[in-house]
Structures are given as C-alpha cells and as structure tokens.
N, C-alpha and C positions, 0 to 999 in steps of 0.2 A: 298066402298068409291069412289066418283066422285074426279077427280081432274080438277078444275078451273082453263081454261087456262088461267084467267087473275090474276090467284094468282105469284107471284114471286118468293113469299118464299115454296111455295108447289112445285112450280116449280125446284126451285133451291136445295132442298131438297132431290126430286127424281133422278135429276142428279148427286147430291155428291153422293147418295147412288150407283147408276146404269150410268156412263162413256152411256152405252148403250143405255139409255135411248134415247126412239123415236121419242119425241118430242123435243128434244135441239131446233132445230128451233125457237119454240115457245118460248121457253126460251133466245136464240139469239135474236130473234125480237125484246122481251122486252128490253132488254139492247140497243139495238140500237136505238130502240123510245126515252131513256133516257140519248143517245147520249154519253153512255159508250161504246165507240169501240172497247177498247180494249179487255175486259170482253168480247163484243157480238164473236169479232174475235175469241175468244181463245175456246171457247164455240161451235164454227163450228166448229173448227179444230180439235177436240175433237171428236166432235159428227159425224164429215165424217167422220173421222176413223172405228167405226164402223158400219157407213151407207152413202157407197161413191158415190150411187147412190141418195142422196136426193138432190131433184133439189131447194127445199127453203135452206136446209144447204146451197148449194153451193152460190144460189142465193144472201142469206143474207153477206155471207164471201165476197164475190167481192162488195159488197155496202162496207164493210170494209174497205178494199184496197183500195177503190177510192176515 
C-alpha cells in the first residue's frame, strides 16, 4: 500500500499510529497550508522529538512561531 502524501487523513492516521513517523512534516505542512497552526506546531514538536535532525520539521515549526 502506497501512501498519498496529499491524503490528510492517511496521513494523520499513520501518525496517531506511529509518534515516529517520518513523514510528520508532510503532515505539518498540510496543517499549516490550512492555516491550523496550532495543530501544524504541535505535530513538529512531536515529530522533532524523534527526528531532531529534520531540517523541514524544524523549518515548518519556526514558520509556526513567527
């Protein structure tokens, strides 16, 4: 099974499931296009936890902040 990065709810699915999940970013972005910040923020914060080196997590979380 592919997963559809423009799907939300697939998205959001695999994250409830998996905190570790790799892709949070893409999942962040979405939120943020939809000008849910706070969701997008909480969803970095999350997802740098267990990947402190991604530079779109960090990237999308400081669009957050500002």
């Amino acid at each position: 099974m592919m997963l559809e990065l423009t799907d939300r709810l697939a998205l959001e699915k695999q994250f409830a499931e998996d905190f570790s999940f790799p892709l949070f970013a893409v999942l962040a972005d979405i939120y943020f296009k939809e000008r849910d910040y706070s969701r997008s923020k909480q969803v970095c914060e999350i997802g740098l936890k267990h990947h402190p080196k991604s530079v779109d997590g960090a990237y999308i979380l400081a669009l957050c902040k500002s």
